[in-house]
MDTraj code that builds the backbone (N, CA, C; nanometers):
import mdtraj as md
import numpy as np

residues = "UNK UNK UNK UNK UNK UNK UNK UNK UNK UNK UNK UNK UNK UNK UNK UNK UNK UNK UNK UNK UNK UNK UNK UNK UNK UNK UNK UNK UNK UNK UNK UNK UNK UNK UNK UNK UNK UNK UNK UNK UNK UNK UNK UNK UNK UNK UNK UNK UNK UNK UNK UNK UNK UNK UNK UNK UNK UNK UNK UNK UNK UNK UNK UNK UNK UNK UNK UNK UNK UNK UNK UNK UNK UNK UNK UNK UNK UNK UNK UNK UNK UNK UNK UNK UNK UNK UNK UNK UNK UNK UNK UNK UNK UNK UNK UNK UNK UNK UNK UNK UNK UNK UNK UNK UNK UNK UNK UNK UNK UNK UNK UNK UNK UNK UNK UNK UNK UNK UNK UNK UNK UNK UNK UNK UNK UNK UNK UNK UNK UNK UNK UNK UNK UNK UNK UNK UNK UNK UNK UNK UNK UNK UNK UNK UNK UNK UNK UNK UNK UNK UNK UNK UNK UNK UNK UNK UNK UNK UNK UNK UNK UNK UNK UNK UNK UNK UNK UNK UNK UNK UNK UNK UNK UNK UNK UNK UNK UNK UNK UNK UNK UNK UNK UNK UNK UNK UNK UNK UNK UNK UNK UNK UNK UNK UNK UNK UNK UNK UNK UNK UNK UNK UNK UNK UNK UNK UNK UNK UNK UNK".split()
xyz = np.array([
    [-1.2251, -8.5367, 6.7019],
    [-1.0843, -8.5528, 6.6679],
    [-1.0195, -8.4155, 6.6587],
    [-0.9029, -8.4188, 6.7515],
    [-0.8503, -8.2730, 6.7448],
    [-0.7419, -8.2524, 6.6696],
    [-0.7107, -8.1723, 6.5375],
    [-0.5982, -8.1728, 6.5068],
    [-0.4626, -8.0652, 6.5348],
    [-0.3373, -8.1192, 6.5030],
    [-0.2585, -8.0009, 6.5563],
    [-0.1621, -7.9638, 6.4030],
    [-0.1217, -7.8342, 6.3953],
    [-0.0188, -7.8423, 6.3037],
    [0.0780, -7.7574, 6.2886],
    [0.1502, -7.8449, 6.2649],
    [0.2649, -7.6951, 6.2880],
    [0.3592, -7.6528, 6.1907],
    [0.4323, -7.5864, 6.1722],
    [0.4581, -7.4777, 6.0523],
    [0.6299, -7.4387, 6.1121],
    [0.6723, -7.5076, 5.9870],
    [0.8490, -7.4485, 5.9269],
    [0.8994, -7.3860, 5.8576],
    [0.9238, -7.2345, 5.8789],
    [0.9643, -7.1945, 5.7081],
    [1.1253, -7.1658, 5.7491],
    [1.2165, -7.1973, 5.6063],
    [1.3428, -7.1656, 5.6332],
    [1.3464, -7.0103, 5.6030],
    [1.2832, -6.9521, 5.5861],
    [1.3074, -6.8387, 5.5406],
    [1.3825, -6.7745, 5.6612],
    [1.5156, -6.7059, 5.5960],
    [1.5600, -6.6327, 5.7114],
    [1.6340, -6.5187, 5.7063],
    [1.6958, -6.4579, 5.7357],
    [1.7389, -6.2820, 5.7422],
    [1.6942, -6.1607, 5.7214],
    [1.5564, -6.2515, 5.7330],
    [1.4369, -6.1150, 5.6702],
    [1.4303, -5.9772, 5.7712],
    [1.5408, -6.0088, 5.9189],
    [1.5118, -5.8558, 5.9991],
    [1.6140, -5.8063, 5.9667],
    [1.7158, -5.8407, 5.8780],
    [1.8541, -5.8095, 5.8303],
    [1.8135, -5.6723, 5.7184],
    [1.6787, -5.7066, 5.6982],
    [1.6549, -5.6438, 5.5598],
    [1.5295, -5.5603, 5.5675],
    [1.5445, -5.6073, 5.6636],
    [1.3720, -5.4813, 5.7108],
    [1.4508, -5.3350, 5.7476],
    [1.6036, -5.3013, 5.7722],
    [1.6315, -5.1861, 5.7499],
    [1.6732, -5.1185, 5.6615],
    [1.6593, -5.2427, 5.5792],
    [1.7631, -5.1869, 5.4218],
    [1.6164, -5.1326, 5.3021],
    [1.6930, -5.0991, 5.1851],
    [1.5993, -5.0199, 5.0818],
    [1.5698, -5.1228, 4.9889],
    [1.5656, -5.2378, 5.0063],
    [1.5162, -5.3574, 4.9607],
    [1.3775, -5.3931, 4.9508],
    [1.2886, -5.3295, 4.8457],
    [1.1719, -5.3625, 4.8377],
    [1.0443, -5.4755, 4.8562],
    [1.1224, -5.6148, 4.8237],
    [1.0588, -5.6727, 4.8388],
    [1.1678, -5.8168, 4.8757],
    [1.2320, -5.8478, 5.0278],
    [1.2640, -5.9488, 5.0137],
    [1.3152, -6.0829, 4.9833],
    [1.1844, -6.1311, 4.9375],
    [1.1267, -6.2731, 4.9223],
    [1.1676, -6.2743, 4.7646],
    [1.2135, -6.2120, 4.6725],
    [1.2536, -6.1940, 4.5936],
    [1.4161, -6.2037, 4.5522],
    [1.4595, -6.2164, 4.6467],
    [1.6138, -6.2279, 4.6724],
    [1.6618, -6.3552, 4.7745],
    [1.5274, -6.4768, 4.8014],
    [1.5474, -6.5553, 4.8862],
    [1.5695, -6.6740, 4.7580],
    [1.6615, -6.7345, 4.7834],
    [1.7193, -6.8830, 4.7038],
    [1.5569, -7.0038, 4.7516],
    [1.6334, -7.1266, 4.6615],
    [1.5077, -7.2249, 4.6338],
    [1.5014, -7.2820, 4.7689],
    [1.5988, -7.2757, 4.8784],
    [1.5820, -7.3651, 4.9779],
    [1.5459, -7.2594, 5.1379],
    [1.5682, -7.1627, 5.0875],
    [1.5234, -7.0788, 5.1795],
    [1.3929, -6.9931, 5.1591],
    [1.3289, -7.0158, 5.0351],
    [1.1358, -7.0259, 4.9985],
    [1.0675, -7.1413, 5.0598],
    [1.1425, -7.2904, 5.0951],
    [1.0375, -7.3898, 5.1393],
    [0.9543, -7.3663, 5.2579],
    [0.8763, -7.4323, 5.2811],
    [0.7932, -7.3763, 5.4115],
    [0.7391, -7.5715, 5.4144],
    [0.7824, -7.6173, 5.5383],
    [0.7356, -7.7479, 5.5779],
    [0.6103, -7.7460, 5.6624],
    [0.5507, -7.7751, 5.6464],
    [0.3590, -7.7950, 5.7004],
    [0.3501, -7.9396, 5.7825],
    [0.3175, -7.9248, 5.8939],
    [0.2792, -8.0954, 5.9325],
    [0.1491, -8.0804, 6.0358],
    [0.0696, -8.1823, 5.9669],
    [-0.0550, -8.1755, 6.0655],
    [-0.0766, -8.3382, 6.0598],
    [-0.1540, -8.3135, 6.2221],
    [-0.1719, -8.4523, 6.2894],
    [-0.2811, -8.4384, 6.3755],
    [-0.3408, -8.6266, 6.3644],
    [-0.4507, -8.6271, 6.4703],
    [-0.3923, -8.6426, 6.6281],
    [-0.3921, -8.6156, 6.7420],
    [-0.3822, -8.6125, 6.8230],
    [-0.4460, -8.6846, 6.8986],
    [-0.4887, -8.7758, 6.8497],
    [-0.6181, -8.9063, 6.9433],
    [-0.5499, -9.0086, 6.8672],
    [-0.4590, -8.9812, 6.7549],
    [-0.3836, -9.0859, 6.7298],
    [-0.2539, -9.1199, 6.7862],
    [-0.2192, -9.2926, 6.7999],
    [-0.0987, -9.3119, 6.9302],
    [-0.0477, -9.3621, 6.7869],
    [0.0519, -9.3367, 6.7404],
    [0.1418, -9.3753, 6.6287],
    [0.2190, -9.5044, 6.6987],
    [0.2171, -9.5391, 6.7770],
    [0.2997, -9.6269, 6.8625],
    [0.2521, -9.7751, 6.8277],
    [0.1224, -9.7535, 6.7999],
    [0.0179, -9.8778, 6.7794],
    [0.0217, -9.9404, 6.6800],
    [0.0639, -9.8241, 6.5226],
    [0.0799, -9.9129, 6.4342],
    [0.2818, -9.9863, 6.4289],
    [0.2421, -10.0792, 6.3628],
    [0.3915, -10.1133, 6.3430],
    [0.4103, -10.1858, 6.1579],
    [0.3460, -10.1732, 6.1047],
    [0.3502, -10.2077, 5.9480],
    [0.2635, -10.0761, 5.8522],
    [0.3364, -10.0859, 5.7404],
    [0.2770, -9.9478, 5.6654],
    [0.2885, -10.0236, 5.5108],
    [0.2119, -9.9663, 5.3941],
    [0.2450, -9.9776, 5.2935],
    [0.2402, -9.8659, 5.2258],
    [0.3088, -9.8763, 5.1180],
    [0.3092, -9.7199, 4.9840],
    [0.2766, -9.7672, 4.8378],
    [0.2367, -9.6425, 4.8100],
    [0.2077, -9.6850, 4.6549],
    [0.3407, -9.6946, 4.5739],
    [0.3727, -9.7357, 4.4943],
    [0.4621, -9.7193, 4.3933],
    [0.4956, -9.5882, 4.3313],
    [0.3823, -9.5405, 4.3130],
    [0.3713, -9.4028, 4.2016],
    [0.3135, -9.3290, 4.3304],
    [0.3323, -9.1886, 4.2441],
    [0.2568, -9.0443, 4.2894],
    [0.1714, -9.0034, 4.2458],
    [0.0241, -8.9562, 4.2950],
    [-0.0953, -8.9022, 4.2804],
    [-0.0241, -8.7548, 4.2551],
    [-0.0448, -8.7426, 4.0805],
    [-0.0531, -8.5800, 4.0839],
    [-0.1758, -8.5298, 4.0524],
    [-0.2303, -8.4316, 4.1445],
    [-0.3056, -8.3744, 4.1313],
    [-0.3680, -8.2232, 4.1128],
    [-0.3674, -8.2415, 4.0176],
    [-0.4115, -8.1270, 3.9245],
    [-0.5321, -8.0444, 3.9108],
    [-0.5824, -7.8838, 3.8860],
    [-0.6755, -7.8050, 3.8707],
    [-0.8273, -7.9334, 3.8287],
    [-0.7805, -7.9752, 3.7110],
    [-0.8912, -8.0612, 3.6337],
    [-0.8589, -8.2097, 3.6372],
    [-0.8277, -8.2694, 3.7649],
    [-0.8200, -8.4251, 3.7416],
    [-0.6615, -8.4451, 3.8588],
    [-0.6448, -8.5960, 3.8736],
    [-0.5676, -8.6917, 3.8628],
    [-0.5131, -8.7811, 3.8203],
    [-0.3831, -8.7898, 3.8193],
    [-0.2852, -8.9010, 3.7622],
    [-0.1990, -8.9889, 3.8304],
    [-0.1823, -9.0401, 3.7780],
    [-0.0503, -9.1111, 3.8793],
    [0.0792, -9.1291, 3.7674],
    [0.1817, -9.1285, 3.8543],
    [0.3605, -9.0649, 3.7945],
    [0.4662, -9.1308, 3.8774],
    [0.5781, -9.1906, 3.8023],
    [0.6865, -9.2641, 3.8689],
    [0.7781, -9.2076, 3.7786],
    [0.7977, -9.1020, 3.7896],
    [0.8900, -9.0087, 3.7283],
    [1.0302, -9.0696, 3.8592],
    [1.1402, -9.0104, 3.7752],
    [1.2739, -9.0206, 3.8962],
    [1.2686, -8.9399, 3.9941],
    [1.1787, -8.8324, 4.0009],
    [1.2001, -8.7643, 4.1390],
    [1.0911, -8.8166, 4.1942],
    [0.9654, -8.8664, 4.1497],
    [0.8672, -8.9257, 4.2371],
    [0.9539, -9.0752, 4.2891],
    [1.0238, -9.1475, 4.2329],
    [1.0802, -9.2719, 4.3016],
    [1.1889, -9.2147, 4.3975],
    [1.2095, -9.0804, 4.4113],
    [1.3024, -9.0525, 4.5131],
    [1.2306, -9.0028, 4.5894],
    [1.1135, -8.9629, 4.5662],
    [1.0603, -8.8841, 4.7269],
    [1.0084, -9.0050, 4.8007],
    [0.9554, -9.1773, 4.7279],
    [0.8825, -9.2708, 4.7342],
    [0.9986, -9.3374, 4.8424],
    [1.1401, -9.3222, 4.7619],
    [1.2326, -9.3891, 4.8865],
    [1.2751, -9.3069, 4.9846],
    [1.2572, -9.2094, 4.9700],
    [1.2368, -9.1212, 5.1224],
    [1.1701, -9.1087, 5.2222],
    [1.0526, -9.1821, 5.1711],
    [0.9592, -9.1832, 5.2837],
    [0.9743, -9.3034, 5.3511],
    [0.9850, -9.4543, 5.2424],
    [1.0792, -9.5336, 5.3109],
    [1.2203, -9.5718, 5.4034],
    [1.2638, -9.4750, 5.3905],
    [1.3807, -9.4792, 5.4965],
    [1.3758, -9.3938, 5.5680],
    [1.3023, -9.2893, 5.5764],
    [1.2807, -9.2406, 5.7767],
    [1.1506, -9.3055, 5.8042],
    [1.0404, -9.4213, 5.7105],
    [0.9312, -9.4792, 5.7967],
    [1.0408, -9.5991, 5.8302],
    [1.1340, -9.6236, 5.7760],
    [1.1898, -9.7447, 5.8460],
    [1.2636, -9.7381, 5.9744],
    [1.3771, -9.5320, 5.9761],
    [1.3899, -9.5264, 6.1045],
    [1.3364, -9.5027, 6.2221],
    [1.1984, -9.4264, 6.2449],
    [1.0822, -9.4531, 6.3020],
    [1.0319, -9.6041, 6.3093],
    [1.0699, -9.7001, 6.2477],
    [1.0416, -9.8536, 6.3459],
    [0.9281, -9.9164, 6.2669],
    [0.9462, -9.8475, 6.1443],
    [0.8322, -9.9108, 6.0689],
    [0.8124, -9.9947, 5.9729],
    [0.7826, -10.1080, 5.9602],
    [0.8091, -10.2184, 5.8544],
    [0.6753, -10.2137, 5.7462],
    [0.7888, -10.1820, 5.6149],
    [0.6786, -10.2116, 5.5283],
    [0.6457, -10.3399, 5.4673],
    [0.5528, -10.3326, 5.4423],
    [0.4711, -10.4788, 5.4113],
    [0.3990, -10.4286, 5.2402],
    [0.3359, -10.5726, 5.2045],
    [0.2645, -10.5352, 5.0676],
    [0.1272, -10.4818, 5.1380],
    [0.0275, -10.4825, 5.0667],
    [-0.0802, -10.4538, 5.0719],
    [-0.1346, -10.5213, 5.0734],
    [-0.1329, -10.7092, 5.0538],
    [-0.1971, -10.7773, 5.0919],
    [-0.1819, -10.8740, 5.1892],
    [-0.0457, -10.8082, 5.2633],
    [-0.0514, -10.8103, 5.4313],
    [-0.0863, -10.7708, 5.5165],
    [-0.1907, -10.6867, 5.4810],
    [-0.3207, -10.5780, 5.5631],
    [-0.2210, -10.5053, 5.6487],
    [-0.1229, -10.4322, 5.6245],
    [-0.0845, -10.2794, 5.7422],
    [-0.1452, -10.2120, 5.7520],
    [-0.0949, -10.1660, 5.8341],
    [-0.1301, -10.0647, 5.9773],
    [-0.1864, -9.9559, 5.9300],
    [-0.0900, -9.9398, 5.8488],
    [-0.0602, -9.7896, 5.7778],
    [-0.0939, -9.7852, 5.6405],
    [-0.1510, -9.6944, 5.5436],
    [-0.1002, -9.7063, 5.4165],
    [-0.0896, -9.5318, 5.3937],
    [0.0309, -9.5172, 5.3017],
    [0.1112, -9.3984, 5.2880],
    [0.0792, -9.3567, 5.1738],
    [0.0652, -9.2107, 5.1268],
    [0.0764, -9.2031, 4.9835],
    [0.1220, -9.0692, 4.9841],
    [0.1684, -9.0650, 4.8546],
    [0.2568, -8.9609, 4.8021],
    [0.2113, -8.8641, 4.7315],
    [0.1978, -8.7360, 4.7232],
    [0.1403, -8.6475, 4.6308],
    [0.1976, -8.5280, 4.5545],
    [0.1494, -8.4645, 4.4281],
    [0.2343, -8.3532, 4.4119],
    [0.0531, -8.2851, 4.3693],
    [0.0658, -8.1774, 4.4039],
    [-0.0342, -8.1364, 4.4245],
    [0.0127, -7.9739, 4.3338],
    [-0.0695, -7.9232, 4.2369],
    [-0.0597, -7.8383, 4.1383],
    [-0.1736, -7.7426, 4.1385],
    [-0.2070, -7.5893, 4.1662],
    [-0.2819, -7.5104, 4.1527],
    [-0.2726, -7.3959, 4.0722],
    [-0.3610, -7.3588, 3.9334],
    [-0.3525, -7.2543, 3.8389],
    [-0.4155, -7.1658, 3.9062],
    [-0.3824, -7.0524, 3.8911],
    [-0.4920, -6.9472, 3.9031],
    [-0.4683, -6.8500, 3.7680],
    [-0.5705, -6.7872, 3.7461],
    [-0.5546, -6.6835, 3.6423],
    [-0.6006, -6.5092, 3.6783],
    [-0.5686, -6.4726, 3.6212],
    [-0.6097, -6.2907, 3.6090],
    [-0.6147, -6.2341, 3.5555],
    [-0.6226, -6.1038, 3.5565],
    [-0.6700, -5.9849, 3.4048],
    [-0.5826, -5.8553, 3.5137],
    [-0.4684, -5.8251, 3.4827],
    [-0.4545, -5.6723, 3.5162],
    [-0.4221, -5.5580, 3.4220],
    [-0.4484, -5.4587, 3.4421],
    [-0.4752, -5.3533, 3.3457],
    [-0.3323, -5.2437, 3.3642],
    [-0.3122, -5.1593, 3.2512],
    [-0.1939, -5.0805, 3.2691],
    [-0.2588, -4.9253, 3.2628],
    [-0.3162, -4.8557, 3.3344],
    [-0.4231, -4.7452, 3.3283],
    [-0.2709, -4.6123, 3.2957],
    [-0.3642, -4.4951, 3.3558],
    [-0.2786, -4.3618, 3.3134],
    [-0.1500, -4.3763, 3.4241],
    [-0.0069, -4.4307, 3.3350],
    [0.0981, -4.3647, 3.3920],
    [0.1889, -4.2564, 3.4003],
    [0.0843, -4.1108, 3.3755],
    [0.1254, -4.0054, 3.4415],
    [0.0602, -4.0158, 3.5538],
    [-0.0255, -4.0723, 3.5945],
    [-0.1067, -4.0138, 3.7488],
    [-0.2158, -4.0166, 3.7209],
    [-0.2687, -3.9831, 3.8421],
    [-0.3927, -3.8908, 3.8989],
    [-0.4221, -3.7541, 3.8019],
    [-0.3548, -3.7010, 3.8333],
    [-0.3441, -3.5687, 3.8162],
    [-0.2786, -3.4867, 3.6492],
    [-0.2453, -3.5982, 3.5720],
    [-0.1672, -3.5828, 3.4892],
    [-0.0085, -3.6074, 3.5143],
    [0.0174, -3.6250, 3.6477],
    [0.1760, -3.6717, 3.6810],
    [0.2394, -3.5538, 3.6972],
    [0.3750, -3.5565, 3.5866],
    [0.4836, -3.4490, 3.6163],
    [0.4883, -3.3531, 3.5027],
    [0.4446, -3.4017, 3.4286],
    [0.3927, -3.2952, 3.3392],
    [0.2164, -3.2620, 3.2985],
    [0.1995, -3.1816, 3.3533],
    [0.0153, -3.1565, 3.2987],
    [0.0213, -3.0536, 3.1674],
    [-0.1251, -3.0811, 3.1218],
    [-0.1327, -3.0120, 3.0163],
    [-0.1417, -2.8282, 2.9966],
    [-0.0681, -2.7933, 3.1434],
    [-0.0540, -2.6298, 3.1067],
    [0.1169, -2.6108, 3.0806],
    [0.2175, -2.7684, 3.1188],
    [0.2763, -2.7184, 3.0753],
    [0.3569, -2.6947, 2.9120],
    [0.2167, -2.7801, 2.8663],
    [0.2533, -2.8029, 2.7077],
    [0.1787, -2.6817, 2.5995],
    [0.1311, -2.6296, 2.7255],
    [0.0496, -2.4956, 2.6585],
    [-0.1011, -2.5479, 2.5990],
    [-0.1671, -2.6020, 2.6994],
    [-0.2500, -2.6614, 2.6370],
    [-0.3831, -2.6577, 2.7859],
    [-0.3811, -2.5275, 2.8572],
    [-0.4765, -2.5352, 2.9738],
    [-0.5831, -2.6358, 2.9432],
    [-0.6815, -2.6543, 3.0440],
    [-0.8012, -2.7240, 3.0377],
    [-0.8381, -2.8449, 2.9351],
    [-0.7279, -2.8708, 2.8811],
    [-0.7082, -3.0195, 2.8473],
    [-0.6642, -3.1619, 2.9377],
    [-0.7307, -3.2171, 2.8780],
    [-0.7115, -3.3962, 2.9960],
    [-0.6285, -3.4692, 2.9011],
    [-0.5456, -3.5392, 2.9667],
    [-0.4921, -3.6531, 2.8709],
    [-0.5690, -3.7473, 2.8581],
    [-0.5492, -3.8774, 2.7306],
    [-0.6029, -3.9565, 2.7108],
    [-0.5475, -4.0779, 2.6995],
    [-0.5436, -4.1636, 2.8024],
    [-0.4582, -4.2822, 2.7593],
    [-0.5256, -4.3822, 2.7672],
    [-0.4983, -4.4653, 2.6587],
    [-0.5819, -4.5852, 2.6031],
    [-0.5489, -4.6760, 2.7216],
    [-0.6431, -4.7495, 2.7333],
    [-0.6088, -4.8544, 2.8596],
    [-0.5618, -5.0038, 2.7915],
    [-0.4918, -5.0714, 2.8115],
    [-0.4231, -5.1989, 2.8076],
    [-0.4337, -5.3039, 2.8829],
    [-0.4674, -5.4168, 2.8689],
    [-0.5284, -5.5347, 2.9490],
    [-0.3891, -5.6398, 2.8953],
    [-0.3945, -5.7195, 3.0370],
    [-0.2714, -5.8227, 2.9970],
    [-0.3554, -5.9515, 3.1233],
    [-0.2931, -6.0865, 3.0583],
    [-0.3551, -6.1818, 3.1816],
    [-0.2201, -6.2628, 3.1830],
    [-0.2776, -6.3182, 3.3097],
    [-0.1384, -6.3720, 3.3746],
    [-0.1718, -6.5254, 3.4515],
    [-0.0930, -6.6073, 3.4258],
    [-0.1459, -6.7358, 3.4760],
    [0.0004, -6.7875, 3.6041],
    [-0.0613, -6.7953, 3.6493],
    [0.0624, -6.8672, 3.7418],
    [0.0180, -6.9946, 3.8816],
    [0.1004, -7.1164, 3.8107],
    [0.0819, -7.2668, 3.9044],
    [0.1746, -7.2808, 3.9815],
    [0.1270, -7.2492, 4.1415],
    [0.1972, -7.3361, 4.2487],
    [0.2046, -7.4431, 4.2459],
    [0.2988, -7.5472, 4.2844],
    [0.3262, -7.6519, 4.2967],
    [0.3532, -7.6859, 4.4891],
    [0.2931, -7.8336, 4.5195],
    [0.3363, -7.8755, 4.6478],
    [0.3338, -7.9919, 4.6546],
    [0.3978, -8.0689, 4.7191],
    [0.4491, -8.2100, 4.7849],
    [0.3926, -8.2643, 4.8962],
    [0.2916, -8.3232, 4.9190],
    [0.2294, -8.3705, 5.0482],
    [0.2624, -8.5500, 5.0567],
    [0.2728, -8.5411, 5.1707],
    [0.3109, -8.7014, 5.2228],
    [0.1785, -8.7192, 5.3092],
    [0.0971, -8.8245, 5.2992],
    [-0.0509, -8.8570, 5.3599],
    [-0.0195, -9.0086, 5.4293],
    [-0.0482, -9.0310, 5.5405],
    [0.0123, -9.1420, 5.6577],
    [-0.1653, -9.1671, 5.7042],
    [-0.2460, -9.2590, 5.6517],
    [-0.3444, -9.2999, 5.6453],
    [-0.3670, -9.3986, 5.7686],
    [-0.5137, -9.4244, 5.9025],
    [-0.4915, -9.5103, 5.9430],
    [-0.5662, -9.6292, 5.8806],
    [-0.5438, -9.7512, 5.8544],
    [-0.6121, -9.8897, 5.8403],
    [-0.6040, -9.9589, 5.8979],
    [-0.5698, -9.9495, 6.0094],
    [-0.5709, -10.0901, 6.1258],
    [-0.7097, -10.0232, 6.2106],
    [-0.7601, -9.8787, 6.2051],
    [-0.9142, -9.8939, 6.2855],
    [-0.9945, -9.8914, 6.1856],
    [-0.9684, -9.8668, 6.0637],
    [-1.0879, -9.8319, 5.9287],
    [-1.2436, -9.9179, 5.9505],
    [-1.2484, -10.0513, 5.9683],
    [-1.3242, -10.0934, 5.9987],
    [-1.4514, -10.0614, 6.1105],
    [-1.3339, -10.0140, 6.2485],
    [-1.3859, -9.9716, 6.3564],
    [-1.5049, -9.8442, 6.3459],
    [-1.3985, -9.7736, 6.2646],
    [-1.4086, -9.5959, 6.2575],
    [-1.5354, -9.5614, 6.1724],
    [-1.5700, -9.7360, 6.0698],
    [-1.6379, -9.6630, 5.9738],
    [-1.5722, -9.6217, 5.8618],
    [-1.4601, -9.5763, 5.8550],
    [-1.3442, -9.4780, 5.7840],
    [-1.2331, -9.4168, 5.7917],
    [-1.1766, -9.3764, 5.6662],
    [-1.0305, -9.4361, 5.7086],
    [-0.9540, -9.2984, 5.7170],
    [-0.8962, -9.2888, 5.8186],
    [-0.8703, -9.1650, 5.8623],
    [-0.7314, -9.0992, 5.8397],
    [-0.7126, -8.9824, 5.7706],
    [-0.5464, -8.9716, 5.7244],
    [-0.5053, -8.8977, 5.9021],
    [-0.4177, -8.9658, 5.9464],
    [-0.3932, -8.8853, 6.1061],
    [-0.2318, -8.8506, 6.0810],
    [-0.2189, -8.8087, 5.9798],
    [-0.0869, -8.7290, 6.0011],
    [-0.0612, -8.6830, 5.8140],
    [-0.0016, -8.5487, 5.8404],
    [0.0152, -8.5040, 5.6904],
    [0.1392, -8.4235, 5.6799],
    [0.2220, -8.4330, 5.5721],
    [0.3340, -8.3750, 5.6025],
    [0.3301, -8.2916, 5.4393],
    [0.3533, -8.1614, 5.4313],
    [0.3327, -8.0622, 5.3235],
    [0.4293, -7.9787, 5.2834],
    [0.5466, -8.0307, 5.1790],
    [0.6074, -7.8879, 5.1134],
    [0.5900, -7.8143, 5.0321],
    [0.6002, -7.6649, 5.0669],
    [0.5198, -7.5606, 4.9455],
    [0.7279, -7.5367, 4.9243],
    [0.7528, -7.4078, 4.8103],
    [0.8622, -7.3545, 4.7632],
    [0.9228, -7.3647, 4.6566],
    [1.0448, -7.3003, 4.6065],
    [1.0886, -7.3454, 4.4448],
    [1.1806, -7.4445, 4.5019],
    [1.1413, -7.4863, 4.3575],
    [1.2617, -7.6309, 4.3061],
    [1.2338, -7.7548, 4.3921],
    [1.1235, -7.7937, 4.4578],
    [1.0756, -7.8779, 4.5253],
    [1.0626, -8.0201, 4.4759],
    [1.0276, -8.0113, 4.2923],
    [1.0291, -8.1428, 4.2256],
    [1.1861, -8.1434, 4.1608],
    [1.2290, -8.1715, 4.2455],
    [1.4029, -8.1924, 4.2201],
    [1.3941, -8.4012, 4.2707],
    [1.4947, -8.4098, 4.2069],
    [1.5273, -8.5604, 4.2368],
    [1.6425, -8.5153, 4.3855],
    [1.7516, -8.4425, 4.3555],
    [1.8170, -8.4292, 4.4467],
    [1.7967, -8.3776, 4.5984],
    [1.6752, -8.2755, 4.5987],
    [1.6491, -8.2661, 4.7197],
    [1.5237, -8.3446, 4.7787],
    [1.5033, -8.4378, 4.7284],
    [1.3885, -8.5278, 4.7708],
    [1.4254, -8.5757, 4.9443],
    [1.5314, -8.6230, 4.9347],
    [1.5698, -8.6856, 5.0809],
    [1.5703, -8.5844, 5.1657],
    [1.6201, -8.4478, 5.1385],
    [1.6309, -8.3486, 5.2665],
    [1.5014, -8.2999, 5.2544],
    [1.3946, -8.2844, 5.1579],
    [1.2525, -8.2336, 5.2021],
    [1.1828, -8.3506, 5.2780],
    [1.1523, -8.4351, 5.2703],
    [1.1042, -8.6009, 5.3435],
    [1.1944, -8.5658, 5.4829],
    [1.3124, -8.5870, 5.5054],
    [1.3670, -8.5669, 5.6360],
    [1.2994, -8.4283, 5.7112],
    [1.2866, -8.3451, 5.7177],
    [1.2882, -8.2016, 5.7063],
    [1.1067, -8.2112, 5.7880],
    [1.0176, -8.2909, 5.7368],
    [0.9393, -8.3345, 5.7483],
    [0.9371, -8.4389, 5.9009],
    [0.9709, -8.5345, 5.8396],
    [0.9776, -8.6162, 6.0034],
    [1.0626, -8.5707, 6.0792],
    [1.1684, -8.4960, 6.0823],
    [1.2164, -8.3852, 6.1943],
    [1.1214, -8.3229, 6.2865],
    [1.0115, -8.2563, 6.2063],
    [0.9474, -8.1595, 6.2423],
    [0.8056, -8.2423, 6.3449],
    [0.8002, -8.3976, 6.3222],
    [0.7830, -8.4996, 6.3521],
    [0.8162, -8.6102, 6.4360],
    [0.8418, -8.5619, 6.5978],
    [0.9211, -8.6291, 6.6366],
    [0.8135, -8.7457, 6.7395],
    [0.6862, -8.7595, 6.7042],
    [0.6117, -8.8500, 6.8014],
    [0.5626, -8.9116, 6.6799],
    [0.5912, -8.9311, 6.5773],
    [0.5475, -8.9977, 6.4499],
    [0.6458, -9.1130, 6.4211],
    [0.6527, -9.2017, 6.5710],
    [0.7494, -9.3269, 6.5639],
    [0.6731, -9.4614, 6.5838],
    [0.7298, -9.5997, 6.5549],
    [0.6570, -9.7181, 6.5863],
    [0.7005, -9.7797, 6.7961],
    [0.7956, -9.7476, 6.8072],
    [0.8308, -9.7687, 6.9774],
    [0.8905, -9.6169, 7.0287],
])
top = md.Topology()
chain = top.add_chain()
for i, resn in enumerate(residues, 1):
    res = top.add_residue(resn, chain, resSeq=i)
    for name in ("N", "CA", "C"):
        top.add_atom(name, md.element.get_by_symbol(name[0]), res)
traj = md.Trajectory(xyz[None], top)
């Protein structure tokens, strides 16, 4: 099974600023111009074949230490987002105990990491801009106590998972053949739920039922 995937970021005016004295960017980019849309797919899969899908109700959040499931208001808005471009793609949802084609699920997906960085000698190397001959003090070293600080910081992302079950049986197993992924700030918004889901099957244009 071969997969393909391909990659959206809005990020943009960044050669605007590659001449300027602007250190770092990505630091001056707003919440909708940090997203970066991800879509990967099986390519031995004919999306054409299925024509019924189902979804969960809730969202799988998944977390460093575990899973949950969440029907928060922005999870019921990303839930009807996926419903109305699987419906304009030609796709009828059904329950789950109308055996579809398809079954869909929704995710918010959460990663901690942690660290230890240290604040060492900020005069320098060398003693900096002032050394100790000019305090009248030759062949002396400074001494600066070292300082430890830790720092925790959780990405957050949005994945949409398009599962097949109409070969599961065949296959042995049940195969996710298409994935759609937003990383960026402000992503668990209720309001931009519909333009991240669109944004997605845009980027998606053979992910139809005819």
């Amino acid at each position: 099974m071969r997969r393909f995937i391909a990659l959206l970021s809005v990020v943009t005016g960044l050669s605007a600023v590659a001449t300027s004295c602007v250190k770092d960017p990505v630091d001056h980019l707003s919440p909708e111009e940090s997203r970066i849309y991800i879509t990967n797919f099986d390519s031995t899969a004919n999306f054409s074949t299925f024509k019924t899908y189902s979804i969960s109700d809730s969202v799988a959040v998944i977390a460093d230490n575990g899973s949950a499931k969440s029907a928060s208001e922005t999870d019921k808005a990303y839930i009807a987002a996926v419903k109305k471009y699987m419906a304009e793609r030609g796709y009828t949802l059904v329950t789950r105990e109308a055996v579809p084609d398809l079954g869909v699920n929704v995710n918010r997906i959460y990663n901690t990491r942690t660290g230890v960085i240290s604040y060492p000698d900020y005069w320098g190397y060398y003693g900096g801009y002032w050394d100790p001959y000019y305090w009248g003090y030759g062949g002396y070293n400074y001494y600066v106590p070292y300082s430890y600080a830790t720092y925790q910081i959780t990405e957050g992302a949005l994945s949409v998972d398009i599962l097949d079950l109409k070969n599961a049986a065949s296959h042995n197993s049940i195969n996710v053949i298409w994935t759609g992924l937003v990383r960026g700030s402000g992503i668990f918004n209720t309001s931009v739920a519909d333009s991240q889901v669109k944004a997605l099957f845009d980027q998606s244009s053979y992910l139809k039922a005819n």
